[in-house]
C-alpha positions in Angstrom: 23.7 -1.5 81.9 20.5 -2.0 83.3 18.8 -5.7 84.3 16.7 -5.8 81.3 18.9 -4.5 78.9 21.7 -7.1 80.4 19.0 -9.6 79.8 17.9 -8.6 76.1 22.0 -8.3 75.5 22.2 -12.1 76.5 19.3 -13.2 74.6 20.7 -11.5 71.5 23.8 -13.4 71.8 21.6 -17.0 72.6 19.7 -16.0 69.2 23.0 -15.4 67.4 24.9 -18.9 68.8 21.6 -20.6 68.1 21.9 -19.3 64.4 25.5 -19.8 63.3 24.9 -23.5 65.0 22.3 -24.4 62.2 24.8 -22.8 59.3 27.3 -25.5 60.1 28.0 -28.8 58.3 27.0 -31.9 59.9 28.8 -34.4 62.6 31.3 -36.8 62.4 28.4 -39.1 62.7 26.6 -38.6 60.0 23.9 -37.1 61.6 21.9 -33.8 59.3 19.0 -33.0 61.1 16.7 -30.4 59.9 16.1 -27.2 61.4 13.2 -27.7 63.7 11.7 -24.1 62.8 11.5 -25.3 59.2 8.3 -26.5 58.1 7.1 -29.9 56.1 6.1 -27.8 53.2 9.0 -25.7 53.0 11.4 -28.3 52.3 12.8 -29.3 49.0 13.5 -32.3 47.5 15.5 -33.6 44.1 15.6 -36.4 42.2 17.8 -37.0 38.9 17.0 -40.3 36.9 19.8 -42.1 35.3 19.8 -42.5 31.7 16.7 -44.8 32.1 14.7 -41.7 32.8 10.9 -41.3 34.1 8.3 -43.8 31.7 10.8 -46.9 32.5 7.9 -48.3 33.6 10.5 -49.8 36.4 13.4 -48.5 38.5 13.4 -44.6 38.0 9.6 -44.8 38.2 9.3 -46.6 41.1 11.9 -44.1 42.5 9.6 -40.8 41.9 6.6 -42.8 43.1 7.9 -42.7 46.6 8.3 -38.9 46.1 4.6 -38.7 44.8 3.7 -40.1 48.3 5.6 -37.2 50.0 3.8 -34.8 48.3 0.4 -36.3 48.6 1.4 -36.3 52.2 3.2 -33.1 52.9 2.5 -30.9 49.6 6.4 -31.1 49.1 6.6 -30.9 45.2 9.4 -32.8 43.9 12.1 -31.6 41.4 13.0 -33.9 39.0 16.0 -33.6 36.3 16.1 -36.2 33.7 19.6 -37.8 32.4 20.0 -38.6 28.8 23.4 -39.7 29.2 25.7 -40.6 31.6 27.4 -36.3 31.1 24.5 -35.3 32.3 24.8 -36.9 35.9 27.2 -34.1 37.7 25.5 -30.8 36.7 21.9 -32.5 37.4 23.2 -33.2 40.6 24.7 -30.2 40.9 21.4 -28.2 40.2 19.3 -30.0 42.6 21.6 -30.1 45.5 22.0 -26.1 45.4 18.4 -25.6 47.1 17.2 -29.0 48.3 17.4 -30.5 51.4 17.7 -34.2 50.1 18.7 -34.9 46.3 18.4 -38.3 45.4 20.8 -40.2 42.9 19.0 -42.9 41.0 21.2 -45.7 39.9 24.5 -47.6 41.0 26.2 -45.6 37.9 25.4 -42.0 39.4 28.0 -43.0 42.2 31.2 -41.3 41.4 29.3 -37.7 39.9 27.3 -38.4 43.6 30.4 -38.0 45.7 32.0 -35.9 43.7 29.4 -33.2 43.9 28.6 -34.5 48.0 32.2 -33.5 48.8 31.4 -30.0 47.0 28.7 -29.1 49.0 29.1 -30.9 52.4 26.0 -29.0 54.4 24.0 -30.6 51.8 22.0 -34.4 52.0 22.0 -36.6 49.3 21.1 -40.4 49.2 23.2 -42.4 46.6 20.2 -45.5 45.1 22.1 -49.0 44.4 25.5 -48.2 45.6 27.5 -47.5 48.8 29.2 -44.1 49.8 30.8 -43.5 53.4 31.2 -40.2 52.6 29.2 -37.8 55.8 26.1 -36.6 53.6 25.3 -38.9 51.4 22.8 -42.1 52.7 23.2 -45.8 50.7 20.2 -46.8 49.5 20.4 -50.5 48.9 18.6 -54.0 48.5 19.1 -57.6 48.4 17.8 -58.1 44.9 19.2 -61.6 45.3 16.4 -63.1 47.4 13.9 -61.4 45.7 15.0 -62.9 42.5 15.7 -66.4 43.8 12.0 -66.4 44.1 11.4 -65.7 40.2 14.2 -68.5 39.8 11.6 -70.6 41.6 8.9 -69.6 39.5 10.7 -70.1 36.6 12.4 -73.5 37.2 9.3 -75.1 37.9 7.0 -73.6 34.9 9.7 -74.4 32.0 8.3 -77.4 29.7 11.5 -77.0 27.9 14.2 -76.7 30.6 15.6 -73.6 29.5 15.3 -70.4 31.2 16.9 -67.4 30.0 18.3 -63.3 31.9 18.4 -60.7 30.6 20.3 -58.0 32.5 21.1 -54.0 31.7 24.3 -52.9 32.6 27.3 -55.8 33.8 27.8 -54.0 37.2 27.3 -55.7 40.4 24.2 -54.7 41.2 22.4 -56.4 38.1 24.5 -59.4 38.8 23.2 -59.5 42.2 19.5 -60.5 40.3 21.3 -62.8 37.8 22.6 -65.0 41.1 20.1 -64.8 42.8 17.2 -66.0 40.0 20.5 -69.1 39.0 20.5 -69.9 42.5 16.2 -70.2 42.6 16.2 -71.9 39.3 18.8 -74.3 40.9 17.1 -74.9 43.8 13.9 -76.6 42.4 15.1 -77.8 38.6 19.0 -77.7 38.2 18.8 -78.9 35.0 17.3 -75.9 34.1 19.7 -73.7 36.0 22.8 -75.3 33.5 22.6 -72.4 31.0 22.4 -69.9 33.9 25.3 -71.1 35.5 27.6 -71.6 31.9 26.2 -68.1 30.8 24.4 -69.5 27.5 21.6 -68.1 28.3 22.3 -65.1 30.2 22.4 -61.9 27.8 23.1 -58.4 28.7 22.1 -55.0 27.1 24.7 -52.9 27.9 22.5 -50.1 28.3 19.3 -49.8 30.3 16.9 -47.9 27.3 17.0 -49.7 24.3 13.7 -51.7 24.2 14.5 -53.0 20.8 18.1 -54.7 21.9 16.1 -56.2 24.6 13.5 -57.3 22.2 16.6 -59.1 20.1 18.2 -60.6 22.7 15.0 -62.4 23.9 13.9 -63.2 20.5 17.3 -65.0 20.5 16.6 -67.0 23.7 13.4 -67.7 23.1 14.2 -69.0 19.6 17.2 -71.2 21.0 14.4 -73.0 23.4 13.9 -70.8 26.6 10.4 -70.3 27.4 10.7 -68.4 30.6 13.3 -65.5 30.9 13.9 -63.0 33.5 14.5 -59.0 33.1 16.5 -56.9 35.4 17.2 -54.3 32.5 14.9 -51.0 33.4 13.8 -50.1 29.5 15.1 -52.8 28.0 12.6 -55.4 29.3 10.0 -53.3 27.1 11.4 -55.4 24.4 11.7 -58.6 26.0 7.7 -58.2 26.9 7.0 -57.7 23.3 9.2 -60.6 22.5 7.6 -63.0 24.9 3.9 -62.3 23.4 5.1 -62.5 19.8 6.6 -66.3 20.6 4.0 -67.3 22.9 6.3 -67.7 25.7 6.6 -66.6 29.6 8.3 -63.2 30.7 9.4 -62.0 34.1 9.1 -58.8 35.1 10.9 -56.3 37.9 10.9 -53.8 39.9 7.2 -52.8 39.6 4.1 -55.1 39.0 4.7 -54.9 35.3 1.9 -57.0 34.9 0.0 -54.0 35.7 2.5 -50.9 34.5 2.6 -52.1 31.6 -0.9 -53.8 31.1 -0.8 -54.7 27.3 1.6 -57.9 28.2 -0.1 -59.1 31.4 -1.2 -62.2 29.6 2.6 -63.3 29.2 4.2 -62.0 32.7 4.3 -64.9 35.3 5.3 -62.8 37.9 7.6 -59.4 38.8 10.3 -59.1 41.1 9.0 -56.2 43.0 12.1 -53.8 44.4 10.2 -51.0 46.7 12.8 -48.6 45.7 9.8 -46.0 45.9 10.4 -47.0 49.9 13.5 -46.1 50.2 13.0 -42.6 48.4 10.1 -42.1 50.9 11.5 -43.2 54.2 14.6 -41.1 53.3 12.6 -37.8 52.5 10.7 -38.7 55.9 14.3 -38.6 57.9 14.8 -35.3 56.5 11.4 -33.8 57.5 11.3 -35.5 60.8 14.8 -34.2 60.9 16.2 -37.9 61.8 18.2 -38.2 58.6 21.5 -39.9 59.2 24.2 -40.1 56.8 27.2 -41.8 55.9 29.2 -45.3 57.1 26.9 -47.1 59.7 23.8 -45.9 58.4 23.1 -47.6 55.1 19.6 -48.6 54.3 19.7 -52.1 53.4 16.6 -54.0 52.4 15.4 -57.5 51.4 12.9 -59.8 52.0 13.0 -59.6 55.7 12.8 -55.9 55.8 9.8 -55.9 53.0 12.2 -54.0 50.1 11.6 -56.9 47.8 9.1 -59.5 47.1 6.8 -61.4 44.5 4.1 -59.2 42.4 0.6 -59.5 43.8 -0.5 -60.4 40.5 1.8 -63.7 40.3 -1.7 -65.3 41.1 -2.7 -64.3 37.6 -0.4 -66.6 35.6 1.2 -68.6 38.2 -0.5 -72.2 39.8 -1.0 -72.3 43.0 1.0 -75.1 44.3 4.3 -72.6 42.6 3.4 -69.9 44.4 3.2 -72.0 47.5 6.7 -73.2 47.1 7.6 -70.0 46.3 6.6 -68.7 49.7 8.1 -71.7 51.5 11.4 -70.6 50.0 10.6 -67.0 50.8 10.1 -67.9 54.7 13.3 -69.8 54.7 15.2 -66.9 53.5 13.4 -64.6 56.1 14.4 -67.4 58.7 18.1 -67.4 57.9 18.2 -70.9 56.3 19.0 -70.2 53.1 21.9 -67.3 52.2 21.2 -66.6 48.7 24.4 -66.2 46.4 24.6 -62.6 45.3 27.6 -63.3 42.6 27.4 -65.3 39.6 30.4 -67.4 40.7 28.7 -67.9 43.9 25.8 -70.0 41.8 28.1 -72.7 41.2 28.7 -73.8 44.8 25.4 -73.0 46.2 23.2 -75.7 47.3 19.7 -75.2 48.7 18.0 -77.2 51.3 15.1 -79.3 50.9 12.0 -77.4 51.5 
């Protein structure tokens, strides 16, 4: 064999390594970096909504949005599967993870379908919103929607006139009650009289579903009607109801995830505030690993985001409805939390024992 056919014979074989190296699954670590030679545009991304679906005006919204950015950005096109019901989680999954490079899993209730099809296709990404997976390729996507709701719990404890504040929440599951703690514990903090009902679960109500706008519109009708003139939503669809209920009573609503006060514009002039939960971050900065091919997966990597990281805080719009001197405190609470001086309960039970400092 000649020099330069000896060299073309070893580059063959470089070519070759180099190619069965990019077939295989990923690291112990977690690590699924994208093949450098791929380009921006020819990746492909997934989303399936849980049963709240796209036109929540809230979490599964706020989810695609971050998606929207990507494709303003890089002209990747999103593919989005809706779920109707909970059956419809696995083969949505499924679907989407065949040809994408990252297929996202909206909602703490998507978990088990998640891993299930993750372990079924482990050269694929997935990222898992609301819940925690150590399984290699799938990335936890979660928040502290504690402290962001402690400080609609401080909104809300100082605007009652009638010392009655109600929740209502979506699903019982942890997550959910993570926002029920944390707005007790803000109610608590500034008016624990107020906080009573919180605390003893009068006047904490939950849906059992995340789409029925006209449950959530009875179970604030009830509140309202049994004295509570501020009550606070973490119930995706539902809230829809609750909104409708606030302005037909004349009483205050609080919104979440999104600026409702501005997705869903027709009751602006009864939202105090929203408990914004960037979830359309998380979606980005994820899609972002996998095109900058940075994307880490698995136990150790978990995206976790609160106040401090800027993955929840108060609606810019609060100023609409809320005094000043409230939204002062509010931010005085907010800085504490930041500055590790207040750990804000994230279980109900936890309410009971928490006591804030003076700020």
């Amino acid at each position: 064999m000649n020099k330069k056919r000896l060299i073309a014979a070893l580059s063959a074989v470089a070519v070759i390594a180099t190619l069965f190296a990019g077939c295989t699954g990923s690291s112990d670590s977690g690590d699924k970096k994208q093949d450098s030679n791929k380009k921006a545009s020819d990746i492909k991304v997934g989303m399936a909504t849980d049963q709240g679906g796209l036109g929540d005006k809230s979490f599964n919204d706020s989810a695609y949005e971050g998606l929207q950015e990507i494709q303003k950005e890089y002209g990747i096109k999103p593919t989005v599967l809706q779920s109707k019901q909970q059956e419809n989680y696995e083969p949505n999954l499924k679907n989407l993870g065949k040809d994408c490079d990252i297929t996202f899993a909206v909602g703490a209730m998507m978990k088990d379908s998640a891993e299930k099809v993750a372990k079924d296709m482990p050269d694929k990404n997935f990222a898992l919103i609301d819940e925690v997976s150590d399984l290699p390729n799938i990335k936890s996507l979660t928040f502290k929607e504690q402290e962001g709701s402690f400080l609609m719990g401080v909104i809300a404890g100082s605007m009652t006139k009638t010392n009655k504040v109600g929740f209502i929440g979506g699903m019982d599951i942890p997550t959910i009650q993570r926002f029920e703690a944390g707005y007790a514990a803000g109610v608590k903090a500034v008016n624990p009289a107020a906080a009573e009902g919180l605390i003893n679960d009068t006047t904490v109500k939950y849906a059992g579903n995340f789409t029925d706008s006209n449950k959530g519109y009875e179970l604030a009708k009830a509140l309202y009607n049994d004295g509570c003139d501020v009550i606070f939503h973490a119930a995706g669809a539902v809230g829809l109801g609750m909104f409708k209920a606030a302005k037909e009573t004349g009483n205050w609503a609080i919104g979440v995830d999104q600026d409702q006060a501005e997705s869903v514009p027709e009751y602006k002039d009864v939202i105090l505030s929203s408990m914004i939960k960037k979830v359309d971050v998380a979606t980005y900065d994820a899609t972002k690993e996998v095109i900058e091919g940075t994307f880490k997966a698995g136990k150790g990597n978990e995206m976790v985001l609160g106040l401090k990281e800027g993955g929840v805080d108060m609606a810019l719009t609060t100023k609409n409805n809320t005094p000043e001197d409230v939204i002062k405190l509010a931010e005085k609470y907010k800085q504490a939390i930041i500055d590790g001086k207040i750990k804000v309960p994230d279980t109900p039970e936890e309410v009971k024992e928490f006591k804030a400092p003076q700020i």
